[in-house]
N, C-alpha and C positions, 0 to 999 in steps of 0.2 A: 457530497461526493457519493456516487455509485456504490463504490468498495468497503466504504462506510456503512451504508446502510445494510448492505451484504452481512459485512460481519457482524452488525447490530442483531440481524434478524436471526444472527447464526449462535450467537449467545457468544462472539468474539469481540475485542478490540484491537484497535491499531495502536501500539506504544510509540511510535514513531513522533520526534516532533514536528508543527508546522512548519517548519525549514526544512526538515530532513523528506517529508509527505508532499510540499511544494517542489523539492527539485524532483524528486520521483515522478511527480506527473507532468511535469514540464518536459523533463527529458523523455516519457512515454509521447508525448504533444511531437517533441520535433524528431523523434522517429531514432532516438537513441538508444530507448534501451529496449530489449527484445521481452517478448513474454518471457521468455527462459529466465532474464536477468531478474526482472520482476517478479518473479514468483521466489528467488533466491533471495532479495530485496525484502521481502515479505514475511519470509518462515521465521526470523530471529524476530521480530517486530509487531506479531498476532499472538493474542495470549485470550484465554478465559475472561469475558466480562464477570 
């Protein structure tokens, strides 16, 4: 994933589980969730590698 490797390269990770990371991008897929949601989706879930 894109976002992954973003934050890899950013000296971040994603805490989120592959459940909670598969509905996120599934719902970004079928046009559900807004960038706005996503970025709010994100800030509890990005922490310091």
């Amino acid at each position: 994933m894109a976002l992954g490797l973003f934050l890899e390269e950013n000296g971040l990770c994603l805490t989120a589980t592959d459940d909670d990371a598969t509905e996120a991008k599934l719902g970004v897929a079928r046009g559900e969730v807004t960038i706005e949601a996503l970025t709010e989706w994100l800030r509890p879930r990005v922490e310091p590698a």
